[in-house]
GUTOR-37874 format. One line per field, with one value per atom (N, C-alpha, C): residue number from 1; y, z, x. Coordinates in steps of 0.1 Angstrom, whole numbers, plus 5000, padded with zeros to 4 digits. Example, Ala and Ser with C-alpha at 12.3 -4.5 7.8 and 13.67 -1.06 7.14 Angstrom:
2
n [1:1:1:2:2:2] .
y [4943:4955:4967:4978:4989:5000] .
z [5078:5078:5078:5071:5071:5079] .
x [5132:5123:5132:5128:5137:5129] .
This chain:
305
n [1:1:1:2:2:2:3:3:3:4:4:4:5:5:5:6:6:6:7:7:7:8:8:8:9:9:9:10:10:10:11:11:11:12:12:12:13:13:13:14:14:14:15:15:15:16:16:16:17:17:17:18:18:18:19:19:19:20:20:20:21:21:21:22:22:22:23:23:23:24:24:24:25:25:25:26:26:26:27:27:27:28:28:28:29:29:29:30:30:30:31:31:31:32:32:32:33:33:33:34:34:34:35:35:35:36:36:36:37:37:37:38:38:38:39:39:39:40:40:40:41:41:41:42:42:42:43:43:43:44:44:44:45:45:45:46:46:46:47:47:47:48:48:48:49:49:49:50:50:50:51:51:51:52:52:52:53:53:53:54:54:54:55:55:55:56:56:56:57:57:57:58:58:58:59:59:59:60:60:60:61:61:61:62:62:62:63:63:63:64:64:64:65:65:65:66:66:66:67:67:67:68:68:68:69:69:69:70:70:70:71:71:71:72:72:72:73:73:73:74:74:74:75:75:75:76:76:76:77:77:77:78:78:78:79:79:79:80:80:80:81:81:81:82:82:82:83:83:83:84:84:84:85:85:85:86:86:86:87:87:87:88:88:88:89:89:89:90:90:90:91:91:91:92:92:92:93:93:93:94:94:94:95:95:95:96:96:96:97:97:97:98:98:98:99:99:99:100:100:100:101:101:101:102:102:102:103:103:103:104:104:104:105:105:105:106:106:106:107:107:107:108:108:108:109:109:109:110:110:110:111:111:111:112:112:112:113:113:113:114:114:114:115:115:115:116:116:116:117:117:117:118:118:118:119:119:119:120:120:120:121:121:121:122:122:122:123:123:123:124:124:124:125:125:125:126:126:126:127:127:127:128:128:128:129:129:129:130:130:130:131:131:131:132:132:132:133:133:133:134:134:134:135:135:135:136:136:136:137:137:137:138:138:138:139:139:139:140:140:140:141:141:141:142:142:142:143:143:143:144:144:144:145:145:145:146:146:146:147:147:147:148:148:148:149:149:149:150:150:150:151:151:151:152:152:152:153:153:153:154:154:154:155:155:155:156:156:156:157:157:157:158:158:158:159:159:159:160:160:160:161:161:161:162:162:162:163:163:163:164:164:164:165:165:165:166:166:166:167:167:167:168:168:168:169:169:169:170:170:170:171:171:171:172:172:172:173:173:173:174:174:174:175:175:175:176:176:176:177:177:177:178:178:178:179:179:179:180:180:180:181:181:181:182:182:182:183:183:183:184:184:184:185:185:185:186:186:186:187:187:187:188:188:188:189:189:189:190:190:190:191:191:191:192:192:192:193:193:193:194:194:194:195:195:195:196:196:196:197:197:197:198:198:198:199:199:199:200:200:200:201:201:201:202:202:202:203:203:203:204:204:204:205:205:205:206:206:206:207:207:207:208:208:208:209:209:209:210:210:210:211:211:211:212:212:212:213:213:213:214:214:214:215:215:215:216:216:216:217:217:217:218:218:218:219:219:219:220:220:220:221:221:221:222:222:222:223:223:223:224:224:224:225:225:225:226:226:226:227:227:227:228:228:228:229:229:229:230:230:230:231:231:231:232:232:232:233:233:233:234:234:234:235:235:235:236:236:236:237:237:237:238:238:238:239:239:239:240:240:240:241:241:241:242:242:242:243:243:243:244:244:244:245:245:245:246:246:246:247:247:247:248:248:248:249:249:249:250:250:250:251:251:251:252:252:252:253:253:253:254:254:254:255:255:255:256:256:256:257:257:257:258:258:258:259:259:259:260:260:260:261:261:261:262:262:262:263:263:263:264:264:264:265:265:265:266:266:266:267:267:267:268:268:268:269:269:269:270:270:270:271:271:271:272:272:272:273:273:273:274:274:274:275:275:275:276:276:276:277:277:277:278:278:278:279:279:279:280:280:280:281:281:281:282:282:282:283:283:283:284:284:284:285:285:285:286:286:286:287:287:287:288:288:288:289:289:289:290:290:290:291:291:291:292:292:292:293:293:293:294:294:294:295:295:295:296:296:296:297:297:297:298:298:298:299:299:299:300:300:300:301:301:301:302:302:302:303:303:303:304:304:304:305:305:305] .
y [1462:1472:1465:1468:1465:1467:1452:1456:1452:1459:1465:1464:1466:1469:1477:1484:1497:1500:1505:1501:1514:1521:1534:1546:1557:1567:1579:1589:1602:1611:1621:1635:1630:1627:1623:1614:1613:1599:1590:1577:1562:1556:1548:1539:1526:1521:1512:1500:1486:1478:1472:1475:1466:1452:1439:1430:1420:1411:1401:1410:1422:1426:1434:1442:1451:1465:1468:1481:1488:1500:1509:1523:1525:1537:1545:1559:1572:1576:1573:1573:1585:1587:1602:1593:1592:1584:1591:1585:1588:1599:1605:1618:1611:1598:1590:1589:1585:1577:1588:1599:1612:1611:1614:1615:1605:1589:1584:1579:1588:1591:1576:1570:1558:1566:1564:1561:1554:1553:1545:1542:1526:1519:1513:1514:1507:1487:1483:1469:1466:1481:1475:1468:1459:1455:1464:1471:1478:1478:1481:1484:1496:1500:1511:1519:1527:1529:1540:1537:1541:1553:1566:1574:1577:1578:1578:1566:1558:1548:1552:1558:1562:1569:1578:1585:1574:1565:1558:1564:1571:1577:1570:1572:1562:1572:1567:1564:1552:1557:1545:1544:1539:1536:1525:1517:1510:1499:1501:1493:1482:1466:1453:1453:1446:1441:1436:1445:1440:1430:1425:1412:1414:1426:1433:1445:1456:1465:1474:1477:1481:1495:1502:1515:1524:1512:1520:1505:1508:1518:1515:1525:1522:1516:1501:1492:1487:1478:1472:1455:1444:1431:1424:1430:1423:1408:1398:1385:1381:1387:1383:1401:1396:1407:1398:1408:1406:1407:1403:1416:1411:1425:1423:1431:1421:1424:1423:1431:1427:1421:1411:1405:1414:1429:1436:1446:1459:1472:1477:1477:1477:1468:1466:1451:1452:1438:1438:1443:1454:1454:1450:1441:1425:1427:1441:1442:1447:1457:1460:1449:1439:1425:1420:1418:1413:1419:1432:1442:1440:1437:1437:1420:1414:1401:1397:1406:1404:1417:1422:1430:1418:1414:1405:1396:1391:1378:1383:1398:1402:1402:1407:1407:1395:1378:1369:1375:1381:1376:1374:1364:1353:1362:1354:1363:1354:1361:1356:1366:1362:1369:1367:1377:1378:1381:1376:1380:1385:1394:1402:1402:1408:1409:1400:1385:1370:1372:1385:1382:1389:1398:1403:1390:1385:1375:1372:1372:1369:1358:1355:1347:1353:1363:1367:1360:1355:1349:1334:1330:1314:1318:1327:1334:1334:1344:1347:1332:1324:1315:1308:1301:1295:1301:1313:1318:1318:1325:1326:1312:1304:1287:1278:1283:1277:1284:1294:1299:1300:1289:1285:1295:1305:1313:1308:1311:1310:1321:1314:1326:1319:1329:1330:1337:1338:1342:1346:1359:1364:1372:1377:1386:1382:1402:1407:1402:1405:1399:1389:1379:1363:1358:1366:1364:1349:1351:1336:1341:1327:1326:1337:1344:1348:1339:1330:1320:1314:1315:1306:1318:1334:1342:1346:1345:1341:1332:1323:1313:1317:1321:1325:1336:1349:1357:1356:1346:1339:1343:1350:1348:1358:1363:1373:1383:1392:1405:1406:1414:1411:1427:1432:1439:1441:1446:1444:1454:1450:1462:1461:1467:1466:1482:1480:1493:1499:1511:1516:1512:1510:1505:1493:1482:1469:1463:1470:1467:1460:1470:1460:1469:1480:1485:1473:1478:1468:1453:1444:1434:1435:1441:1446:1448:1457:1455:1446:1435:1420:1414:1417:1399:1408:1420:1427:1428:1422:1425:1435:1446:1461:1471:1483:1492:1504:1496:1501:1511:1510:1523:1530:1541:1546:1544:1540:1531:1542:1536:1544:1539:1539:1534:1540:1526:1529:1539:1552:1558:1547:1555:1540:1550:1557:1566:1563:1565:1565:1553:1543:1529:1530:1544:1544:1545:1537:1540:1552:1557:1572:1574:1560:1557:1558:1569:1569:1567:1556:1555:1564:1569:1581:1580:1571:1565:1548:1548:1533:1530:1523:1516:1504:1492:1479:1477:1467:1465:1453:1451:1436:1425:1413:1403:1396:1392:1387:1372:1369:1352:1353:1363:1366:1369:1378:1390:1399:1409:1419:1422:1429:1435:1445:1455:1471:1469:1486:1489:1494:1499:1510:1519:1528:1535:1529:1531:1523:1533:1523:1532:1528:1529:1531:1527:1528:1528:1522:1515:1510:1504:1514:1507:1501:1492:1481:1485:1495:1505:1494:1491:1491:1477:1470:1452:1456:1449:1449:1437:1437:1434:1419:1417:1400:1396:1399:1392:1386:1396:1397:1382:1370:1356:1352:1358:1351:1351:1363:1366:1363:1354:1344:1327:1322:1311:1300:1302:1289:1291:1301:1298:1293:1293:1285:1268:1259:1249:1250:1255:1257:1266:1273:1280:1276:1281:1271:1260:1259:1246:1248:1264:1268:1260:1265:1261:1270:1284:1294:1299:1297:1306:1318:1326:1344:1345:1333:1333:1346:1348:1361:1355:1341:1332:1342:1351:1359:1352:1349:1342:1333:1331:1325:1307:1299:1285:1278:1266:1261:1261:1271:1278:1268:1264:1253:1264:1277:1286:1284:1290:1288:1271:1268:1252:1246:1253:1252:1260:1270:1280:1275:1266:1256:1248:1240:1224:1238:1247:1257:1254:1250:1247:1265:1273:1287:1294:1302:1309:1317:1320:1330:1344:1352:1363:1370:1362:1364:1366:1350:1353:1362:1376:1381:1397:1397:1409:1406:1393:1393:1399:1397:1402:1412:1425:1438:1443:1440:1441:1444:1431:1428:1437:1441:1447:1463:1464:1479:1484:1470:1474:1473:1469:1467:1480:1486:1503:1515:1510:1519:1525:1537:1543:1536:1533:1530:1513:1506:1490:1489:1502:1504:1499:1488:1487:1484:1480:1474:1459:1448:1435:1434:1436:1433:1416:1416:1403:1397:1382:1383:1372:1381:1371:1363:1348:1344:1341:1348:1356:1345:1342:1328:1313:1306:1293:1283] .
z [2249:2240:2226:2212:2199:2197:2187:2183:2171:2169:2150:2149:2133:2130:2119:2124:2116:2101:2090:2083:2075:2078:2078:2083:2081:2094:2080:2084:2076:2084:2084:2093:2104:2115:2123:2131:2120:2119:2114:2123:2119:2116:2106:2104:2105:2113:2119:2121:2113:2102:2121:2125:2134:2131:2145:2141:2138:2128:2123:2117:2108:2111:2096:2084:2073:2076:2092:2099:2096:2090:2095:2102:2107:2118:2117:2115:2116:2129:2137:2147:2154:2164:2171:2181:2182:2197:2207:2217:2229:2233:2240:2242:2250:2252:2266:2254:2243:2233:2230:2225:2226:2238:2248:2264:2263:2264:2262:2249:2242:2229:2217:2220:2210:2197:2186:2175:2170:2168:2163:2151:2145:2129:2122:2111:2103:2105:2110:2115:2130:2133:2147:2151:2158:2168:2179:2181:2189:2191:2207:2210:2210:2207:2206:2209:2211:2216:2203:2202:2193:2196:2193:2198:2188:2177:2167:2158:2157:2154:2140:2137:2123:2117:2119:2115:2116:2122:2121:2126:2133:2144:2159:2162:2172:2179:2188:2195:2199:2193:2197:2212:2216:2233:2236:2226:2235:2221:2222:2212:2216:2215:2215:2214:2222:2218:2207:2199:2185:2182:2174:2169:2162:2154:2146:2147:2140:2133:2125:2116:2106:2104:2104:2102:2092:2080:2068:2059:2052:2056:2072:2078:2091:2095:2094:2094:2108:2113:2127:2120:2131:2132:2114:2106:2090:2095:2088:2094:2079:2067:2056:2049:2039:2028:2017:2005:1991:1988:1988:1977:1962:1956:1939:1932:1924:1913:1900:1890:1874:1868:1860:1854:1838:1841:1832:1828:1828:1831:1843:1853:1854:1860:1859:1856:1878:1876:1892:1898:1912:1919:1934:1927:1936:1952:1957:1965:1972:1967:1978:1977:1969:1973:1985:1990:1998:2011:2012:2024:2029:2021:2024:2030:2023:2029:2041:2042:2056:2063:2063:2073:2079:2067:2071:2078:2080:2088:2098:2101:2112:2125:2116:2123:2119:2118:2116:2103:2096:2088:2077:2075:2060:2048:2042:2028:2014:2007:1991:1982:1971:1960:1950:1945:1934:1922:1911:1898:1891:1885:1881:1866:1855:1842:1835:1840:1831:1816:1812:1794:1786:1798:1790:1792:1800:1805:1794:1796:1788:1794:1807:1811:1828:1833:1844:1854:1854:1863:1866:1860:1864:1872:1870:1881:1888:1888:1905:1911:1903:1910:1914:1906:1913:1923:1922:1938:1948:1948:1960:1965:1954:1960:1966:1962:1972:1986:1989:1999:2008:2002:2008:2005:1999:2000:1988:1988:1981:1970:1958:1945:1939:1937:1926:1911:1902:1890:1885:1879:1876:1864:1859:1843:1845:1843:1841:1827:1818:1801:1797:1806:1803:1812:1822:1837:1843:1844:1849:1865:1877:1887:1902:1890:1902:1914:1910:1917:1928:1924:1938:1943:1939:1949:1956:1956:1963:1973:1971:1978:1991:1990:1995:2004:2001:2005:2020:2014:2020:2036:2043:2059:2063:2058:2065:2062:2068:2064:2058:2045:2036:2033:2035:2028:2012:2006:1991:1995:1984:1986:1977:1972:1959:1956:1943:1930:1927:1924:1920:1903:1900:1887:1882:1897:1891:1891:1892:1890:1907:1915:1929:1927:1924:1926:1914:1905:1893:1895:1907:1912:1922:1926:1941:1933:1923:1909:1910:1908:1900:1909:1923:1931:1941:1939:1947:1936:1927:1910:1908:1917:1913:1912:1904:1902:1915:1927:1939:1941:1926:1933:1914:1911:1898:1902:1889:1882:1868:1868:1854:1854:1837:1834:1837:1833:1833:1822:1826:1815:1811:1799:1789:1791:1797:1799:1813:1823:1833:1841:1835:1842:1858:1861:1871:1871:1877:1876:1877:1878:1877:1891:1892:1906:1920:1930:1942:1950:1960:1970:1979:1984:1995:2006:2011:2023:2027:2037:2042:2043:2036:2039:2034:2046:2040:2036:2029:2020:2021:2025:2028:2014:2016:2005:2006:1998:2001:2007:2003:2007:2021:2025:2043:2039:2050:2050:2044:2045:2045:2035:2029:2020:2019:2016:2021:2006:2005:1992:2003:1995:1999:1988:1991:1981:1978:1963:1956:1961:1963:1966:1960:1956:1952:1962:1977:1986:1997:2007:2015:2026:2037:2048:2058:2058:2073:2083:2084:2094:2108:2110:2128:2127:2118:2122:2127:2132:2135:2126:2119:2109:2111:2127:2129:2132:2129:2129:2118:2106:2095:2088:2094:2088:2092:2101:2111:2100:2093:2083:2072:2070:2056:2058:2054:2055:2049:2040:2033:2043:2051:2060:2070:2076:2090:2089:2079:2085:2085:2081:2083:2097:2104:2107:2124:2129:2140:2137:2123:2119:2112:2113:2107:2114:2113:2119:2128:2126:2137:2139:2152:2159:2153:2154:2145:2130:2124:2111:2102:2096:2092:2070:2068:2056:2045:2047:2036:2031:2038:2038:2045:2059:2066:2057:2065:2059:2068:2062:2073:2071:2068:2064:2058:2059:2057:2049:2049:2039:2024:2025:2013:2009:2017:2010:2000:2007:2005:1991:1991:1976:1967:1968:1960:1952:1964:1956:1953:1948:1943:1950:1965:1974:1979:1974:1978:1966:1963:1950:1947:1945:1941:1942:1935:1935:1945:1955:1965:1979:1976:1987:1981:1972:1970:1976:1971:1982:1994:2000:2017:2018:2012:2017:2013:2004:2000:2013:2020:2027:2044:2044:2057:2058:2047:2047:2050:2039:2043:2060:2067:2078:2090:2086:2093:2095:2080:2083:2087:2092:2101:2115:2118:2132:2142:2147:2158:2159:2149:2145:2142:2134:2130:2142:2142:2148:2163:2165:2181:2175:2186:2187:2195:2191:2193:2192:2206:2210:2198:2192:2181:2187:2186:2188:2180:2180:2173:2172:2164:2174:2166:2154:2146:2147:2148:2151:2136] .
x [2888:2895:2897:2891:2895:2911:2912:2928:2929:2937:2939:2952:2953:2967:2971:2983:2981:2987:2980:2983:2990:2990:2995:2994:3007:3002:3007:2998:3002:2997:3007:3002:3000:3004:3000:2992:2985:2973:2973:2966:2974:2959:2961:2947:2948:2943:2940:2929:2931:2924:2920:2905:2900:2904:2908:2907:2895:2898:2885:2871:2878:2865:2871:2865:2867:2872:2866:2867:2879:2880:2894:2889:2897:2897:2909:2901:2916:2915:2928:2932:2946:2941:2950:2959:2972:2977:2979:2976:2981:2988:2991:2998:3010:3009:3018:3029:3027:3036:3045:3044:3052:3061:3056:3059:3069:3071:3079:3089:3085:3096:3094:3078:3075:3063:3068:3064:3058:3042:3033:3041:3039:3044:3036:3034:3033:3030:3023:3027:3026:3023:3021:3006:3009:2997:2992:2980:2977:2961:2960:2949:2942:2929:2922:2911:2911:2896:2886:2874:2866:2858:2861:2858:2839:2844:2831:2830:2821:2818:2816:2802:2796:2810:2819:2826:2841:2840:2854:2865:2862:2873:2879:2892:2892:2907:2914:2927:2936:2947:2959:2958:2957:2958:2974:2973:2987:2986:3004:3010:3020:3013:3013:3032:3039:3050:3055:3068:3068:3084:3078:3085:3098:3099:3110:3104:3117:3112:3127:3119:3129:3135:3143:3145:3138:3145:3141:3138:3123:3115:3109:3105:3098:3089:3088:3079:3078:3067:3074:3063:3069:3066:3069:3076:3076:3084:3077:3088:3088:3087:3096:3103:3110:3116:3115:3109:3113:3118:3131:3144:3140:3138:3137:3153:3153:3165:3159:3161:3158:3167:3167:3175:3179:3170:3183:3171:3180:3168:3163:3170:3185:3192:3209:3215:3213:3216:3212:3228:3223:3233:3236:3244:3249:3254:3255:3262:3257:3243:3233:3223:3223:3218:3221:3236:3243:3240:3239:3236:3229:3213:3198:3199:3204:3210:3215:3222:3231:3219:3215:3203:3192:3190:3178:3185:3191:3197:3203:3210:3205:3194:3181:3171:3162:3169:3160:3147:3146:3139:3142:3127:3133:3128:3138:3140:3137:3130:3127:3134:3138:3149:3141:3134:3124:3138:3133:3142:3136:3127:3118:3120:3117:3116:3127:3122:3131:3127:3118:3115:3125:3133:3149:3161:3156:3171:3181:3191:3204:3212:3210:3218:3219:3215:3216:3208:3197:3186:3193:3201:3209:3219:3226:3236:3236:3219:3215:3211:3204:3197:3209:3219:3225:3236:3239:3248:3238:3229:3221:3215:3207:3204:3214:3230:3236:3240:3236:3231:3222:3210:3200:3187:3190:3179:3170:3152:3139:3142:3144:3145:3133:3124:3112:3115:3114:3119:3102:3101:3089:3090:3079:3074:3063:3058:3042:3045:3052:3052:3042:3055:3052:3041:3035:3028:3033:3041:3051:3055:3055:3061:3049:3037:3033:3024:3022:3015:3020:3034:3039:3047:3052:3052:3039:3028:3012:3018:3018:3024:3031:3042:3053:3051:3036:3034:3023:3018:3009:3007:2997:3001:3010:3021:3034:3029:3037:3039:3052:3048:3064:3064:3077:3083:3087:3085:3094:3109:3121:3125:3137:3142:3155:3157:3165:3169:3155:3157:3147:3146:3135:3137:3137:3132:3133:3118:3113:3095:3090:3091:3083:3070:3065:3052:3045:3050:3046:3044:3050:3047:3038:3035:3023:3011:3009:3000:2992:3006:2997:2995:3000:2999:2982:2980:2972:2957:2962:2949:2948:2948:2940:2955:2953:2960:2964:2972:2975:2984:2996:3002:3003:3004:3009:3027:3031:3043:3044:3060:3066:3080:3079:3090:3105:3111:3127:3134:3141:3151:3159:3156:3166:3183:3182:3198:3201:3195:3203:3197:3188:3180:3174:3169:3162:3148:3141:3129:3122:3113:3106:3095:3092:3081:3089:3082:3085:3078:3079:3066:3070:3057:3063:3058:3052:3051:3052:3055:3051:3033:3032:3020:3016:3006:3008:2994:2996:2984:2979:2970:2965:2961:2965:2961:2949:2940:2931:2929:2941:2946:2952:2951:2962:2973:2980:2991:2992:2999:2996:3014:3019:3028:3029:3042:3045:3057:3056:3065:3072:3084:3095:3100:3106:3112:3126:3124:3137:3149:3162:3180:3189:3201:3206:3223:3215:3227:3222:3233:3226:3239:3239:3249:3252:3260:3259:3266:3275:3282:3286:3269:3273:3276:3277:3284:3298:3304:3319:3323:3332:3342:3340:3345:3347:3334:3319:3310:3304:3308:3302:3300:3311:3306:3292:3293:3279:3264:3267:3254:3252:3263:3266:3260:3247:3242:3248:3255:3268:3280:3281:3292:3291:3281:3276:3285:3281:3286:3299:3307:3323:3329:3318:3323:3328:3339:3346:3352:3355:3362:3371:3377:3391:3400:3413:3422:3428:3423:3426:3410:3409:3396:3395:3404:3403:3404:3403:3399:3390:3397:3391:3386:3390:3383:3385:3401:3403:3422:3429:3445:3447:3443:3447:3451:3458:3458:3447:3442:3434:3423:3418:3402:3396:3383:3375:3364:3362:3356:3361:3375:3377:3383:3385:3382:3372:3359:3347:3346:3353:3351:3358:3367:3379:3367:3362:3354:3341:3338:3321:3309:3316:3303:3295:3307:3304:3307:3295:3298:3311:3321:3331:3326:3317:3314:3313:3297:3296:3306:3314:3327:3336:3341:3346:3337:3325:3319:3320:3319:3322:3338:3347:3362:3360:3355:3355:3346:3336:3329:3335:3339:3351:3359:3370:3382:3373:3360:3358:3352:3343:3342:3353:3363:3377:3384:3384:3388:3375:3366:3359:3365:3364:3379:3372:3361:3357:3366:3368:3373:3384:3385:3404:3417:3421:3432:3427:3413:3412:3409:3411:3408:3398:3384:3369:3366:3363:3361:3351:3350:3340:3330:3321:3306:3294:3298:3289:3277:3273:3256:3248:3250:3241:3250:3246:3256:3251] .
């Protein structure tokens, strides 16, 4: 059986890049996959059968055990994210930064923090770099302008399957553009009134590199919720909190008052950015008054050590 991967599905039909080979195939699945309530993705690994060769017609037959998979957009196996922010046009919003942050560290994947249009910079791109680098995360800083920093996001792309994904309006098609050479998706600019971009991707679909891996847009938001964490895990998805963490002075440390806290110790001597640890307590406090969390003592599990 040939195995492929799929690189997009529309209308019911999934195309599917044969492996080792240029081949794509428009493909019908299975009637089983329905039956058992599974969804062909974007990313999946699957085997197939080739119904017309000359015509490049085929069937999903069975889809490979996957590694992740994402809600939104509906991707499956991505083992990186892009997150893009502009350093102005529009100003970055730091807190659905944080979300997509704490998502991906959820589901183990690694994350790059693209800073996108540095030829407006005022002073914003040092911010980001330096809260997030003390966080451990890979910040690339980039401009189509200046064509700066695309070389070593190449680099970085190299081999994975990456996600992009931010504000609308912070130039990720317009990066996919350049790191892809060819004019892959139509782009449009930012209202100078309300700083949203004009470009909507309207499907999932990945796009392969010529250097290896494969990269997917998403449609730009605006919003973005973490709902199902429970309140007392939420440190776990903070990478500058890890070495502190179990080394409060109270186990149920919540690294918002308590005395003792070796977090905010840590935010005393700027080993932890301030901004950042102030969206973790806005964050905390808001998933604390969710009714399902409101007023129960949920055992807390430290799911990252």
């Amino acid at each position: 059986m040939p195995l492929g991967i799929i690189l997009k599905g529309i209308g019911g039909f999934y195309y599917v890049k044969q492996e080792d080979t240029e081949n794509i195939y428009e493909c019908k699945p299975r009637g089983v996959f329905r039956k058992n309530s599974v969804t062909p993705l974007p990313g999946d690994r699957v085997g197939f059968s080739i119904i017309d060769e000359a015509k490049k017609l085929g069937n999903v037959d069975e889809i490979l055990p996957r590694m992740s998979e994402l809600v939104r957009p509906a991707i499956a196996n991505v083992d990186q994210i892009a997150i893009v922010v502009a350093a102005k046009a529009p100003n970055p919003d730091y807190m659905l930064l944080d979300k997509l942050l704490i998502t991906s560290e959820m589901k183990k994947i690694r994350v790059i923090i693209c800073i996108n249009k540095i030829d407006l910079d005022d002073g914003t791109a040092k911010t980001i770099r330096n809260a997030y680098s003390l966080a451990g995360y890979e910040v690339v800083e980039i401009s189509s302008v200046r064509n700066v920093g695309y070389k070593l996001l190449k680099e970085e792309l190299k081999e994975h399957i990456t996600v992009f994904a931010g504000q609308s309006g912070v130039g990720k098609s317009t990066i996919l553009n350049h790191i892809m050479d060819s004019w892959v998706m139509e782009t449009g600019s930012v209202s100078n009134k309300i700083e949203r971009g004009k470009h909507t991707t309207r499907h999932a679909e990945l796009l392969e590199l010529k250097y290896g891996g494969y990269v997917a847009d998403t449609p730009g938001f605006s919003s973005f919720e973490i709902t199902d964490i429970p309140y007392n895990e939420l440190e776990s998805y903070y990478p500058e909190f890890r070495p502190y963490i179990n080394t409060c002075r109270f186990n149920s440390c919540s690294h918002i008052t308590e005395p003792g806290c070796r977090i905010i110790e840590a935010l005393e001597h700027s080993e932890i950015d301030n901004n950042r640890y102030q969206r973790y307590i806005q964050l905390y406090k808001a998933l604390k008054d969710i009714p399902k969390y409101k007023g129960k003592k949920t055992e807390s599990r430290r799911v990252i050590k």
